[in-house]
N, C-alpha and C positions, 0 to 999 in steps of 0.2 A: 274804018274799023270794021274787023269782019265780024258777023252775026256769032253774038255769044261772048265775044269779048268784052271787058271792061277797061272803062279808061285805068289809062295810069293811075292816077290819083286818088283809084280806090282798091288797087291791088295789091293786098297783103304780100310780103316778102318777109321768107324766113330764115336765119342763119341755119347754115350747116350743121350746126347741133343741135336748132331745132328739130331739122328735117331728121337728124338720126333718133331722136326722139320720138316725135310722132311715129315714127317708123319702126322704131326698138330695133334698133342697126346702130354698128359703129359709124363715125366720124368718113371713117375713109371708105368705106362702101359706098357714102352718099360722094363721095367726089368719085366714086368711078363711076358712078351711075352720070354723074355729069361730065368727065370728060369722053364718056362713050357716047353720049348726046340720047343718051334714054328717058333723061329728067333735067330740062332747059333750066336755066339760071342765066342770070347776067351777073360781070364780074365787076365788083368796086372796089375798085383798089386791089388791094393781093386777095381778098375774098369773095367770096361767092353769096349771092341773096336768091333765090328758089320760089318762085309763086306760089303761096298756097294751095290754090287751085292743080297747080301742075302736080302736085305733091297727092292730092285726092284720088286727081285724075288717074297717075301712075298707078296708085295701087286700086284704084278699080280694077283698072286693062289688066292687072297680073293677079286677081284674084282666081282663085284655082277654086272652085269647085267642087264637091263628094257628090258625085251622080250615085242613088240606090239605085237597086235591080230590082 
């Protein structure tokens, strides 16, 4: 297990309408975000479950910023 990671068994996984929730985005925004492989998930069954973490993680890295002058 690499440093930061948690076992399985305690990693929250959240449906695709969570994730567009959280997010306040549609349904199908979050599956392009996962089949472009910008927001990892594994698949079970015909659906998709999205780490929590991965989901935070994401929109830290694309938080944009207002630099004053």
């Amino acid at each position: 297990m690499a440093a930061g990671e948690r076992p399985l068994n305690e990693v929250v996984f959240l449906t695709v309408a969570e994730v567009a929730a959280v997010m306040r985005v549609s349904k199908m925004t979050v599956y392009r975000l996962v089949h472009s492989g910008h927001l990892p998930a594994i698949r079970v069954g015909r659906s998709f479950r999205v780490p929590e973490q991965a989901v935070h993680e994401y929109l830290r890295d694309s938080y944009v910023g207002v630099e004053t002058a």
